[in-house]
Residue, then its C-alpha position, 0 to 999 in steps of 0.5 A: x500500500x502506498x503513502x498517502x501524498x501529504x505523508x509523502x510530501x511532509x517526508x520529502x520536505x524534512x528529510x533533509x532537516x536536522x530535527x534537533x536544531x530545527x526544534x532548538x531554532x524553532x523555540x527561539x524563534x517561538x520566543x522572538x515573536x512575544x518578544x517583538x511584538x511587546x517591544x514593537x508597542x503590540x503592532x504588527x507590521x514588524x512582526x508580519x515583515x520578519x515572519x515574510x523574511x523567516x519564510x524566504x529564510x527557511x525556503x533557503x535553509x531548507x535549500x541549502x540543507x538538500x544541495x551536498x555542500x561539495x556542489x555549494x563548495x563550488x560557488x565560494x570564490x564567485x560569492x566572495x568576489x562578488x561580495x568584495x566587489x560591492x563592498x567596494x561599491x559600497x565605499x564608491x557609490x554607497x548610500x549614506x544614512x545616519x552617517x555610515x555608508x553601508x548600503x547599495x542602492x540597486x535600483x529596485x532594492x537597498x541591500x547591505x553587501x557586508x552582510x554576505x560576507x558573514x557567510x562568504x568570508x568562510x566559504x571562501x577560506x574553506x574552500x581554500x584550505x580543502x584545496x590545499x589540505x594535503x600541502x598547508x604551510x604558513x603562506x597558506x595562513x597569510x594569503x587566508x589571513x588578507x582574504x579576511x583583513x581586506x573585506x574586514x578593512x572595507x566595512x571597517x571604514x563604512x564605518x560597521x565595527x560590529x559587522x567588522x568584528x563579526x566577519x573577521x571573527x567568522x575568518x579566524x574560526x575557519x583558520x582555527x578549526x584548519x590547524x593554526x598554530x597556538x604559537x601564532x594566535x597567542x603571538x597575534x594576541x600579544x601583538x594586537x594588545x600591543x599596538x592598541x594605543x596605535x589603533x585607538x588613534x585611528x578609531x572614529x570619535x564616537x567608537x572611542x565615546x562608546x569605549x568611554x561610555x563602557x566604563x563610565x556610562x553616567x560620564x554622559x547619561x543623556x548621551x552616549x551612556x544613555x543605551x546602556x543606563x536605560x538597558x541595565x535598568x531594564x535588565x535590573x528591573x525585571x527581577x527573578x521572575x519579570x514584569x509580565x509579557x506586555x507589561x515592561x514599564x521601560x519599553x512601554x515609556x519609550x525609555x529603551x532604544x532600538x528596543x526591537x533590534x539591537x536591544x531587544x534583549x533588555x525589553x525580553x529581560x524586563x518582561x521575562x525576568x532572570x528565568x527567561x534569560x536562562x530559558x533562552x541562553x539555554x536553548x542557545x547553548x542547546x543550538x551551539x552544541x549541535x552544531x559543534x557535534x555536526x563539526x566534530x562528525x564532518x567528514x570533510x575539511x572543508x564540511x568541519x571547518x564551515x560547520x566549525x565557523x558557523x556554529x562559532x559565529x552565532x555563539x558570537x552573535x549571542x554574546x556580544x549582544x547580550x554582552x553589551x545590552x548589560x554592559x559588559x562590552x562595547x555598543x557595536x550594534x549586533x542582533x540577537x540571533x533570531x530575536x532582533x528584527x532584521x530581514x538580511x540578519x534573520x536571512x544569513x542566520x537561517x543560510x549558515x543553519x541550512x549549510x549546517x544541516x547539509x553538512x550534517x547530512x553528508x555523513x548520513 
């Protein structure tokens, strides 16, 4: 007797779907919808827009899930070049807005080319390094190392440190996970918290102000402190158990800003309390973990290192926006993965998922 067509098509649509970080990415996802909805004063246009982009999203992931990665493998260097083309774009011909230059004005649409290299900048390096798995040497390090400081330094100057950060932080893992050398990443360490007094020379004023801030926030309560005074507030307020959903006094007088991107996470913390903050880092780690389990059981250098760097990269995401909506790092404008509203952010987030899970089913 043969399956009913539904049972057939429900098959057919999760056969390529890992079931435990679709559940994982799902309860996030669940949690991010009461979230933005309070946080957006219970209207419904920001909602409806990020549930359009989740279902383009998903519509990728499960795309990328049913490819085998060596054919995705092949499209690395063209998405890379073509991304560092239009960062150059970018810095050419960019739009201006609140002045930063990061996006493309393509006629039809507005887009934001460093967002494709969260996703091209691992690629690319993967791909590079399978090449050349049987013959590694430092030259290899160094050429992988320009590959990522030259988009790096393109979004640096648009000016986009938390991208920047990202991008870069995405390179090193793939570097990392393909044997770099201890010796070279406590040197580089070394190196870099030396010549800091030099790159605080060339930061811009307002990066040095949210360092300062960082510090002493109340050296400008109305000003520069006033996104993390107002966050930390609302992080306090919400106690052990919090406010109620709907019911956050700080989000509802207008007192936390970009409560639906950035710092969406005070609003979650004021309304939800300490208990819904571990609810949701543990789903985090939950995610975090699978990934690594997927990057251990690659069976491929180039599987282990995406796999590696993707799961890395989230970990990333998280932290640093939790981090610094309590205070504990630098405003670098950073989204909760799953969580902020943002169509490109949700996007790359649910493309580095699907290649997740594509990955996973190259073992199978």
């Amino acid at each position: 007797m043969q399956p009913h067509p539904l049972k057939r098509l429900w098959d057919f649509i999760k056969e390529p779907l890992d079931g435990w970080l679709m559940l994982f990415l799902g309860l996030i996802y669940v949690l991010s919808l009461f979230v933005l909805f309070s946080a957006d004063n219970q209207e419904w246009g920001r909602l409806t827009a990020k549930f359009g982009y989740t279902v383009l999203g998903l519509v990728v992931l499960w795309s990328l899930a049913y490819l085998r990665p060596q054919l995705v493998m092949n499209f690395a260097p063209p998405i890379y070049v073509t991304g560092l083309l239009l960062l150059i774009g970018v810095a050419l011909f960019g739009v201006v807005v609140n002045g930063s230059r990061r996006w493309l004005e393509l006629g039809i649409t507005r887009i934001q080319p460093s967002e494709i290299m969260k996703i091209a900048i691992p690629m690319m390096l993967a791909w590079f390094f399978q090449k050349y798995e049987l013959s590694l040497s430092w030259r290899h390090y160094l050429v992988a190392g320009l590959m990522i400081v030259v988009p790096g330094a393109l979004v640096l100057k648009q000016p986009d440190l938390g991208t920047a950060t990202l991008i870069m932080a995405a390179g090193f893992f793939v570097m990392f996970f393909a044997g770099l050398s201890w010796k070279l990443i406590i040197g580089g360490l070394v190196t870099f918290l030396g010549s800091l007094p030099v790159i605080w020379n060339f930061m811009h004023d307002y990066q040095k102000k949210r360092i300062l801030t960082l510090i002493d926030p109340m050296q400008d309560p109305l000003g520069a402190g006033y996104h993390i005074i107002q966050s930390m507030i609302a992080i306090g307020s919400g106690g052990p158990w919090g406010k109620g959903w709907l019911n956050g006094t700080q989000t509802h007088l207008d007192y936390i800003p970009e409560r639906t991107t950035d710092f969406i996470f005070a609003v979650y913390s004021e309304e939800f309390g300490l208990v819904g903050n571990v609810i949701l880092v543990i789903l985090y780690l939950l995610v975090i973990s699978r990934g690594m389990m997927i990057t251990a059981r690659a069976p491929t250098l180039y599987g282990r290192l995406m796999a590696g760097a993707i799961t890395l990269t989230f970990f990333v995401y998280a932290f640093v926006n939790m981090g610094m909506v309590s205070g504990i790092l630098p405003v670098v404008g950073v989204p909760l993965p799953l969580v902020s509203y943002g169509g490109t952010a949700t996007l790359s987030i649910l493309v580095g998922q699907g290649m997740l899970m594509g990955i996973a089913n190259q073992r199978k």
